[in-house]
VOMI-522487 format. One record per residue: residue in one letter; y, z, x of N, C-alpha, C, O in turn. Coordinates in pm, whole numbers, padded with zeros to 5 digits, always signed. Atoms other than C-alpha are relative to their C-alpha. Layout:
// residues N
aYZXYZXYZXYZX/...
//
This chain:
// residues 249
x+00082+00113+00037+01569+01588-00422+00070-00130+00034+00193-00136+00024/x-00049+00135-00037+01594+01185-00300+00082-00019-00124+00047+00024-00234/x-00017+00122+00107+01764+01002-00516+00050-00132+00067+00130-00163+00156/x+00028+00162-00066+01689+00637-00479+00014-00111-00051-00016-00095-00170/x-00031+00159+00031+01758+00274-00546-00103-00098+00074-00131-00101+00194/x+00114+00085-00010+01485-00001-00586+00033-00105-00007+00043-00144-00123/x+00006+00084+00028+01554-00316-00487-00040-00153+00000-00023-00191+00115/x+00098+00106+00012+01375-00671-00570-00002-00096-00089-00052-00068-00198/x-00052+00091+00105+01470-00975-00746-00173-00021-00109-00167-00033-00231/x+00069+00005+00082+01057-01002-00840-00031+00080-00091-00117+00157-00050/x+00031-00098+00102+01027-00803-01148-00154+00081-00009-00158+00200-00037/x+00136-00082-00014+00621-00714-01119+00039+00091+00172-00006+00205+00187/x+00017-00109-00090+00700-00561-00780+00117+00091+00023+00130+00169+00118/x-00117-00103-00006+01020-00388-00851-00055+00095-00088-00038+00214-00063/x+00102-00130+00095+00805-00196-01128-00083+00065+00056-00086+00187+00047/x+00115-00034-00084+00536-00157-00928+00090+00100+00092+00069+00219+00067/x-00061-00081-00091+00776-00001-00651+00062+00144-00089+00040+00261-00058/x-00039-00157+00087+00963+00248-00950-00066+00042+00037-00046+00105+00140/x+00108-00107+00053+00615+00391-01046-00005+00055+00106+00009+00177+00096/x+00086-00084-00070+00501+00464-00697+00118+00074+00023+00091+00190-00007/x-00117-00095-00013+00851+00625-00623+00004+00102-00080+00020+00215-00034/x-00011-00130+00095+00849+00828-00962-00110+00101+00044-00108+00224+00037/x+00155-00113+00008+00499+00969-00885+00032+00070+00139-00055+00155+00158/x-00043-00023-00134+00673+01059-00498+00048+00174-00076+00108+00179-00183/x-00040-00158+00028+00736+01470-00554+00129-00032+00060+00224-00016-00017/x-00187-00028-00022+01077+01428-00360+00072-00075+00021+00161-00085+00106/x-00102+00084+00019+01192+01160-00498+00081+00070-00143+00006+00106-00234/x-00043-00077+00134+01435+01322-00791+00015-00104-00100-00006-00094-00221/x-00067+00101+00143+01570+00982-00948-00019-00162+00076+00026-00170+00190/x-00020+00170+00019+01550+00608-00911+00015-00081-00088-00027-00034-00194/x-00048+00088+00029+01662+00312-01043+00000-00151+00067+00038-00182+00180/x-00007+00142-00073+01626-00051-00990+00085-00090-00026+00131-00108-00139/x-00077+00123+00003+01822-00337-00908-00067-00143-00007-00150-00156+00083/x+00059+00114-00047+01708-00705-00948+00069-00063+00122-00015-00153+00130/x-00063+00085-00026+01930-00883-00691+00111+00140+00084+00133+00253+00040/x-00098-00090-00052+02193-00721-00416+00128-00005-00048+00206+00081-00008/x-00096-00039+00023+02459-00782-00577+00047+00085-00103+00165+00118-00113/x+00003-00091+00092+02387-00561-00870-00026+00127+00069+00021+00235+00034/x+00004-00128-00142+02283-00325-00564+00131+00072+00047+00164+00189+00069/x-00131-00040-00092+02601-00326-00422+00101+00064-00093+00189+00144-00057/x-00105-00074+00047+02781-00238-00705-00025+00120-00079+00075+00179-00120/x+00052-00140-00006+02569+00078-00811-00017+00056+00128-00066+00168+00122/x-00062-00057-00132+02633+00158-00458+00114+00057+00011+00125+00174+00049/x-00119-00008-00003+02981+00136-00481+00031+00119-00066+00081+00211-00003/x+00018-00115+00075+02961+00383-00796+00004+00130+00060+00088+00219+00053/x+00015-00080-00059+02805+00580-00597+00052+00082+00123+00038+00201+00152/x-00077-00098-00109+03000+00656-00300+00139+00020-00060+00214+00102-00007/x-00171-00046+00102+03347+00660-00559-00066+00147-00068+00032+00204-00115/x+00033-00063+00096+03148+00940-00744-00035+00162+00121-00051+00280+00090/x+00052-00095-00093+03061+01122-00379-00129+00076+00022-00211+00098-00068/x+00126-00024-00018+02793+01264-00199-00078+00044-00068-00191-00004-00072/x+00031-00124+00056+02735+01582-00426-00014-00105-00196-00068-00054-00294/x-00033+00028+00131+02812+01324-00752-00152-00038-00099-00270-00035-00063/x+00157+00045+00089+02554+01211-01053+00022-00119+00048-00080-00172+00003/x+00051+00152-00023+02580+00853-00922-00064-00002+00122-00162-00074+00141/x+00080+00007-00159+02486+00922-00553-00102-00067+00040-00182-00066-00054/x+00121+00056-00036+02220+00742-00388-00007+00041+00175+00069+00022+00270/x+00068-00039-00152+02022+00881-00076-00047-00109+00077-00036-00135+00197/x+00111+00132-00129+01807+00579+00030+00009-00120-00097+00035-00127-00217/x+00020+00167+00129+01765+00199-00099-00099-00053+00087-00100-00069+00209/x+00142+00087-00061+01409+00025-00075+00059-00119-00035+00096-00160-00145/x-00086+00190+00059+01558-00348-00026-00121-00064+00037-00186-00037+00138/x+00059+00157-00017+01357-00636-00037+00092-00098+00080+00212-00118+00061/x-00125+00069-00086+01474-00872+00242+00006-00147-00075+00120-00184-00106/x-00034+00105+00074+01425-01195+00066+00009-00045-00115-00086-00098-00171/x-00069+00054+00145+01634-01279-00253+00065-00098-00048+00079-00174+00048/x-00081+00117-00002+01825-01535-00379+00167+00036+00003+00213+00138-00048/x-00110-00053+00001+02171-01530-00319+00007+00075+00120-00050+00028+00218/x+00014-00066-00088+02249-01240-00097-00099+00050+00041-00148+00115-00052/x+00123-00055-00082+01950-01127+00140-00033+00128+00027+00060+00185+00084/x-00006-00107-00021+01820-00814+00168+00137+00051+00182+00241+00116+00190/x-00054-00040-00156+01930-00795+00601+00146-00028-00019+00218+00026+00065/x-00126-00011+00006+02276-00900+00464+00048+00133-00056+00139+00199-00007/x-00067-00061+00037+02307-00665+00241+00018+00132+00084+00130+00184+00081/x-00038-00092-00067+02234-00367+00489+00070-00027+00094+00079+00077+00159/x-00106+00019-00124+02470-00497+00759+00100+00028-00060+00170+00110+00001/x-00096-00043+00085+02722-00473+00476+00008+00162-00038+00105+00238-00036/x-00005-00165+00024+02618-00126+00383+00010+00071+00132+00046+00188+00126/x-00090-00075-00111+02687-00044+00773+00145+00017+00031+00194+00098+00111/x-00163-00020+00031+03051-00085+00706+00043+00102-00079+00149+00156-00044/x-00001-00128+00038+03030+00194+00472+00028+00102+00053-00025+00118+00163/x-00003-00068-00046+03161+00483+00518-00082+00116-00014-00071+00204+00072/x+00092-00093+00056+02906+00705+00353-00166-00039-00012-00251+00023-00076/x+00104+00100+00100+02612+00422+00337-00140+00119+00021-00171+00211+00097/x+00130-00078+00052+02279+00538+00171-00138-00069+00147-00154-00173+00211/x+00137+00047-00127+01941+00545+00436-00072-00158-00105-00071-00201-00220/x+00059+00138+00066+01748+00209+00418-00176-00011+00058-00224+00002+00170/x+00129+00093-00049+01384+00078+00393-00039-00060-00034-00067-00050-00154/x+00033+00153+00073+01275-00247+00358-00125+00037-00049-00208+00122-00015/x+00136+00033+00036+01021-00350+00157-00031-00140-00046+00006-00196-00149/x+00035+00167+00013+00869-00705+00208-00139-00065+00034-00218-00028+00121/x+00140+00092-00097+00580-00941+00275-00003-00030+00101-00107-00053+00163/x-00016+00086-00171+00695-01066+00588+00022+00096+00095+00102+00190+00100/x-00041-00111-00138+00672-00899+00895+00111-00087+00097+00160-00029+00194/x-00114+00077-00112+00920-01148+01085+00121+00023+00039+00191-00026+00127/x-00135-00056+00028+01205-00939+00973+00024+00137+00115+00119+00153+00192/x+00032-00090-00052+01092-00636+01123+00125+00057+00131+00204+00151+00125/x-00093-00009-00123+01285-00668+01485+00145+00059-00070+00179+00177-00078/x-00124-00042+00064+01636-00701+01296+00028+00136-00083+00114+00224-00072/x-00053-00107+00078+01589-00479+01032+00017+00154+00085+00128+00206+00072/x-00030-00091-00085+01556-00177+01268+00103-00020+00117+00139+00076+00186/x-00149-00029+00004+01859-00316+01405+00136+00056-00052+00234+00114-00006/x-00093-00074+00077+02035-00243+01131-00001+00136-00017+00065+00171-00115/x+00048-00133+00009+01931+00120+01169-00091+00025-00120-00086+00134-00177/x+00072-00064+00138+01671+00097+00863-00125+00102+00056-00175+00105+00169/x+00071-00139-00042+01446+00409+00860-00140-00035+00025-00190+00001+00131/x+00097+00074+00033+01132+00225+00756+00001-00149-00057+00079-00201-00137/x+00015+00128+00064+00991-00111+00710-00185-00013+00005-00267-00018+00097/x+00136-00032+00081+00658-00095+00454+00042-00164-00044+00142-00216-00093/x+00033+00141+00071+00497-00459+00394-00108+00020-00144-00185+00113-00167/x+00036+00001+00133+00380-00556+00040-00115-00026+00042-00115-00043+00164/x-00010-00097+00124+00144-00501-00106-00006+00131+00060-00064+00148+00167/x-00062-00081-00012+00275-00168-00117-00150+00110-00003-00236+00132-00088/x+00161-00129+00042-00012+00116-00033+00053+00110-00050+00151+00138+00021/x+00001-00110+00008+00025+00425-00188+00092+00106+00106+00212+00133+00101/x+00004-00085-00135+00020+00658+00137+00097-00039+00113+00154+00043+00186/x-00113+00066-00084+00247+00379+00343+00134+00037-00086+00228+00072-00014/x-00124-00012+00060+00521+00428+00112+00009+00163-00004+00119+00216-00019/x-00045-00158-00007+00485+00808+00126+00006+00089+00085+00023+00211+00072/x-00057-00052-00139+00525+00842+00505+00178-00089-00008+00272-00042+00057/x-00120-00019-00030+00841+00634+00432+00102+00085-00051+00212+00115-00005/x-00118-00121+00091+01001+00871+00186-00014+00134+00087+00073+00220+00094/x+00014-00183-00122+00869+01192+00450+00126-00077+00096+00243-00043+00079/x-00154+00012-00093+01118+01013+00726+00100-00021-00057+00196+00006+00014/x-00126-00006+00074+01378+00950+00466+00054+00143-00031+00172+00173-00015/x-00064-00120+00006+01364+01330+00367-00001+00095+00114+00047+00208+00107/x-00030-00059-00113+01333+01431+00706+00169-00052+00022+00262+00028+00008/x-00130+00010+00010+01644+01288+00739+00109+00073-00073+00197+00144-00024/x-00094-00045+00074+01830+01380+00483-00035+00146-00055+00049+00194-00131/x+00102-00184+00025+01601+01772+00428+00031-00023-00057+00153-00023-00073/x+00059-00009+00155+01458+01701+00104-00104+00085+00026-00154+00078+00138/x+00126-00033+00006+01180+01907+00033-00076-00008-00133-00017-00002-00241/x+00048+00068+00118+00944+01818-00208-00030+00159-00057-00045+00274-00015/x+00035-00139+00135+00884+02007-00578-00144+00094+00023-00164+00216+00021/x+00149-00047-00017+00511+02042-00517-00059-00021+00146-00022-00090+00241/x+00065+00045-00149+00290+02055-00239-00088-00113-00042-00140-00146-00149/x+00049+00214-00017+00156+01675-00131-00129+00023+00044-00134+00059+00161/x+00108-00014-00084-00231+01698-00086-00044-00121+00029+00002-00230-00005/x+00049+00113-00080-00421+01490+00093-00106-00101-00110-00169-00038-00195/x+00105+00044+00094-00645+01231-00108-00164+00045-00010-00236+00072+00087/x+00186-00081-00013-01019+01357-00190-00044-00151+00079+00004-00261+00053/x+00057+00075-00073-01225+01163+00064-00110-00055-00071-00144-00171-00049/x+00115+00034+00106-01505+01139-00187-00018-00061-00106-00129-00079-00156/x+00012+00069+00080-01379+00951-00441+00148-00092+00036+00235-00067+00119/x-00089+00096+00007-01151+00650-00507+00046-00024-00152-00031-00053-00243/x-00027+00013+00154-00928+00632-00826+00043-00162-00016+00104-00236+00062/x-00007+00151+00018-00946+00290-01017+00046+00035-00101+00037+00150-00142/x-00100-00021+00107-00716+00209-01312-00111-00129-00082-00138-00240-00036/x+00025+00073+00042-00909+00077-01589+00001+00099-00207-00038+00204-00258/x-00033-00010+00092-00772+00007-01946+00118+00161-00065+00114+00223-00171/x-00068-00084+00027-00475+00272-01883-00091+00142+00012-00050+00247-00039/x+00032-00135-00039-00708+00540-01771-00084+00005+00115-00175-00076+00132/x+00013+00007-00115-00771+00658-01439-00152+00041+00020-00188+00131-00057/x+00117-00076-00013-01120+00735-01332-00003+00022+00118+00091+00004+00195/x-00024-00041-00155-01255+00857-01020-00137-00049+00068-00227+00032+00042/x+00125-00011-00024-01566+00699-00841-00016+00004+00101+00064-00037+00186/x+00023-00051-00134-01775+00834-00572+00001-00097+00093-00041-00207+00057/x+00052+00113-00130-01789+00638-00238-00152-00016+00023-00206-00115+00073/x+00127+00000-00025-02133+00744-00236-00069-00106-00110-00161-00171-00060/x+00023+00109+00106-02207+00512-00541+00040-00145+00002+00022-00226-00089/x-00043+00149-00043-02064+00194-00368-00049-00071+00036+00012-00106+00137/x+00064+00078-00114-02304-00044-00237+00043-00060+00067+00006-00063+00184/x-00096+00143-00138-02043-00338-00093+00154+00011-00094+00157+00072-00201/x-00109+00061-00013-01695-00437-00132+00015-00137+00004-00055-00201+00082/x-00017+00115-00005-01572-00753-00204+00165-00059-00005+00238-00046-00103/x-00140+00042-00002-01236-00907-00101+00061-00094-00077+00024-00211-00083/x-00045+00117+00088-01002-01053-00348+00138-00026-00028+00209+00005-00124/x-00151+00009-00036-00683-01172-00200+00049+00144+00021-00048+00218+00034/x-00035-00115-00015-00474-00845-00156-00059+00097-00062-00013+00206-00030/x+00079-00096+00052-00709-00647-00359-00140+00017+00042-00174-00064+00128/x+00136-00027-00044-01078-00516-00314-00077-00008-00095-00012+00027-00193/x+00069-00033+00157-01380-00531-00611-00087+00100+00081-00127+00083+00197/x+00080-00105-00051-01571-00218-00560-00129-00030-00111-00128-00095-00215/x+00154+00055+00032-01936-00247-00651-00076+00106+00004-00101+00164+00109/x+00117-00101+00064-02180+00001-00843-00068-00047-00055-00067-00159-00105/x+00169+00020+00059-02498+00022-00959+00008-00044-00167-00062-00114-00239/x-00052-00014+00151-02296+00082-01301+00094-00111-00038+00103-00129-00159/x-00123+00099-00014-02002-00213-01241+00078-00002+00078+00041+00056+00180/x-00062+00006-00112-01726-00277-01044+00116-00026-00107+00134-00054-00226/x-00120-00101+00065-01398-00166-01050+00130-00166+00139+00109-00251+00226/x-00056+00085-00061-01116-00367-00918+00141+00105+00042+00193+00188-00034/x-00088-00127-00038-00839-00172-00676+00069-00074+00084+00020-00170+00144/x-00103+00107-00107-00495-00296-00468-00001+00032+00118+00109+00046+00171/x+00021-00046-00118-00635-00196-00154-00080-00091+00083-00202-00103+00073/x+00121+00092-00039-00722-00472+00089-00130+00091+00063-00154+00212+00073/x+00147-00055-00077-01057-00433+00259+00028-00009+00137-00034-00107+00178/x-00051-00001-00143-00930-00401+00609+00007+00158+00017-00036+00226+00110/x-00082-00140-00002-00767-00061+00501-00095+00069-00030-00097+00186+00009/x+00076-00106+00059-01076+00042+00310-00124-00042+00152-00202+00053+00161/x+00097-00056-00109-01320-00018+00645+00083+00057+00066+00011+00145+00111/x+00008-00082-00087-01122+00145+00852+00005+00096-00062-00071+00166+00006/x+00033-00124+00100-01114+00440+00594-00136+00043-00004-00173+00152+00040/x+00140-00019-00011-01482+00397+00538-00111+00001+00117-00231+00029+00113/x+00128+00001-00111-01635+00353+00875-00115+00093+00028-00237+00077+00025/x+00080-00094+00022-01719+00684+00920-00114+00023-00096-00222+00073-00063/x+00133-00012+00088-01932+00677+00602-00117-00076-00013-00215-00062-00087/x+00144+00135-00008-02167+00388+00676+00036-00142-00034-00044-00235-00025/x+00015+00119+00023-01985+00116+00568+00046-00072+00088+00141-00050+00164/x-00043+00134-00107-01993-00215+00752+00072-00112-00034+00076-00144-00152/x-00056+00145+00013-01807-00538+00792-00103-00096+00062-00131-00100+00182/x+00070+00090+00013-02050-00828+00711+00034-00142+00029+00001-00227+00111/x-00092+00133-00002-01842-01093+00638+00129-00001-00067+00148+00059-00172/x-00119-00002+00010-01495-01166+00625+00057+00045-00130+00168+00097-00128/x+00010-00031+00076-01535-01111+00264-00058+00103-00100-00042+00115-00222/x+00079-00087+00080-01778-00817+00217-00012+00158+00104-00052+00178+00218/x+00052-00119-00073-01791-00458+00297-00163+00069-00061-00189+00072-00181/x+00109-00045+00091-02144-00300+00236-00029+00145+00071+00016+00188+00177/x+00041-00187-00037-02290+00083+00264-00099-00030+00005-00164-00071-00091/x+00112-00009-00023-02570+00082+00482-00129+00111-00055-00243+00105-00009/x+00083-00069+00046-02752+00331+00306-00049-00084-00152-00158-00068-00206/x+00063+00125+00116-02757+00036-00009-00068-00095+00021-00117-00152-00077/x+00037+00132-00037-02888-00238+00175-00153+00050+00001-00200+00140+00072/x+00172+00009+00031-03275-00271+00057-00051-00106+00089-00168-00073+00110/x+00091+00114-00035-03392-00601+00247+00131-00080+00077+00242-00116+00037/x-00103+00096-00095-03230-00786+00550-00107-00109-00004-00229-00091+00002/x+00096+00092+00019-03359-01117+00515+00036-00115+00086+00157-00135+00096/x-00001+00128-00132-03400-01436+00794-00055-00116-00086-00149-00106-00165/x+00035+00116+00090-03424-01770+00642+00060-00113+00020+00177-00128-00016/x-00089+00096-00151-03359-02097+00886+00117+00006+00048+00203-00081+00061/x-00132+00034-00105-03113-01949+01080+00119+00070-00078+00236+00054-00043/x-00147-00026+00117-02874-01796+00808-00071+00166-00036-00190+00159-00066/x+00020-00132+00019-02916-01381+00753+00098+00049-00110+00219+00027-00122/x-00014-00053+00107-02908-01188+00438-00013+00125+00000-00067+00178+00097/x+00050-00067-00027-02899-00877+00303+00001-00004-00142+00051-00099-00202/x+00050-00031+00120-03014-00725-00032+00094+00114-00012+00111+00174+00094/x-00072-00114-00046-02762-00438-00133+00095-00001-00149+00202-00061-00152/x-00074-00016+00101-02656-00335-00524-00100-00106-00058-00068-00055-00166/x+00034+00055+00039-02877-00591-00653+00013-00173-00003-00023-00266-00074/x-00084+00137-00030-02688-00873-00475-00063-00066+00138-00072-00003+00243/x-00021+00075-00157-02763-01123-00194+00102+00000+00042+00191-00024-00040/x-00135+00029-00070-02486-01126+00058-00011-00065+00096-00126-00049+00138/x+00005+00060-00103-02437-01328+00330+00047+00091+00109+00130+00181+00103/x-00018-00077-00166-02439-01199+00700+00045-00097+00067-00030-00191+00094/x-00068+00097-00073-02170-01390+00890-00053+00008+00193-00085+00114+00246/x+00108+00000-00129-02329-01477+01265+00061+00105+00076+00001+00191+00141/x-00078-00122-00088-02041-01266+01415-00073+00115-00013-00107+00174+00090/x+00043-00129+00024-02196-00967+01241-00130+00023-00070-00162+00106-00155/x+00154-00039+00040-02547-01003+01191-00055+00027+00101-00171+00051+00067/x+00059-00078-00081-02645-00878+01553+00050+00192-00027-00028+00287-00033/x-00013-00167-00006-02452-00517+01521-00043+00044-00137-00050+00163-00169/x+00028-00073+00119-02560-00527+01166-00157+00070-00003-00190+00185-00033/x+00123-00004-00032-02920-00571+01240-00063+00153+00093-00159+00227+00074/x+00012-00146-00072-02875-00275+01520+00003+00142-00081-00073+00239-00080/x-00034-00164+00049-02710-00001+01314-00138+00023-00117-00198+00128-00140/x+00138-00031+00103-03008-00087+01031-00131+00062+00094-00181+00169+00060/x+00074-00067-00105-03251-00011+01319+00010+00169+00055-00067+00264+00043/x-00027-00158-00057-03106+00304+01482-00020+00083-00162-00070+00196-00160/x-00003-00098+00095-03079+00418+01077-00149+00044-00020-00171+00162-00048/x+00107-00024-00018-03435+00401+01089-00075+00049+00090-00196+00060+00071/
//
């Protein structure tokens, strides 16, 4: 089993990073650091304690920008090591990118952190190092989407979605029954959803052509009807929208 080191001076996304790590089948142990230099010296621990020891550390998710020492410093430093632990960044910025796979890091996953992205980087981390995980890893059900509300998970169908609505790094999903709010932009969820009917409207809305009741023309500006909502049809995408409603008919 991994055992791993989390680190991130912001406290909501160094938590955020634990959980999805704990819920990782072959991750065995983590621990977080705020800051590299508290990094460096549960590092240190760790290679005085040896490979095989209880302090060990396999991999470290760094954050490249901190105060003080920098993530890209600190792995140039951990290439002086003689034992150093595998590395993958984890940041907002893609600008880093080039360097950090200088430094030999294994992966580099931008925030916000998906699920599924972070659990192809722990597969090349235990390809590396042959971990194999406790359980077998299935694939997500295609048919539903789990939303977190009030500490309990539910599960709702895609087929029950009329539109999508973008809200900053997150998505509001939209039923007949309410809407659910999930950290998955809408970029990730059309190309996920294409196959099932849903379209990109406007920069802000995904909708499931099988919801849309009434496309509507009205000087020059196109609508559609869909969940009980007007939406706007941005000009870019009110000719292919107009088509695929046609051919559905």
């Amino acid at each position: 089993m991994l055992r791993a080191l989390a680190v991130d001076d912001e406290r909501p996304s160094l938590e955020e990073l634990l959980y999805l790590l704990h819920a990782d089948p072959r991750i065995g142990s983590v621990e977080g650091a705020a800051d590299a230099t508290e990094a460096l010296r549960r590092i240190t621990r760790a290679l005085e304690s040896g490979p095989q020891g209880p302090e060990a550390v396999d991999v470290v998710f760094l954050d490249v920008q901190m105060p003080g020492l920098d993530g890209l410093e600190m792995a140039r430093l951990l290439t002086g090591f003689a034992r150093p632990p595998l590395v993958v960044f984890v940041t907002a910025h893609e600008d880093f990118a080039v360097r950090a796979f200088d430094l030999k890091a294994v992966d580099y996953v931008l925030k916000p952190v998906r699920k599924e992205r972070l659990a192809e980087a722990v597969r090349r981390v235990a390809e590396l190092r042959g971990a194999a995980p406790r359980i077998p890893v299935h694939e997500p059900d295609p048919d539903h989407i789990p939303v977190e509300l009030g500490g309990v998970t539910r599960f709702v169908a895609v087929d029950d979605i009329t539109h999508v609505e973008a809200q900053g790094d997150y998505a509001r999903l939209h039923t007949d029954r309410g809407s659910h709010l999930v950290r998955i932009p809408l970029s990730t969820l059309e190309d996920r959803w294409r196959s099932r009917g849903f379209v990109r409207i406007h920069r802000r809305h995904l909708v499931a052509l099988r919801h849309i009741g009434e496309l509507r023309l009205d000087a020059g500006t196109v609508s559609v009807l869909a969940g009980g909502e007007e939406l706007q049809v941005s000009r870019r995408h009110a000719r292919e929208l107009r088509d695929l409603l046609m051919r559905r008919v």
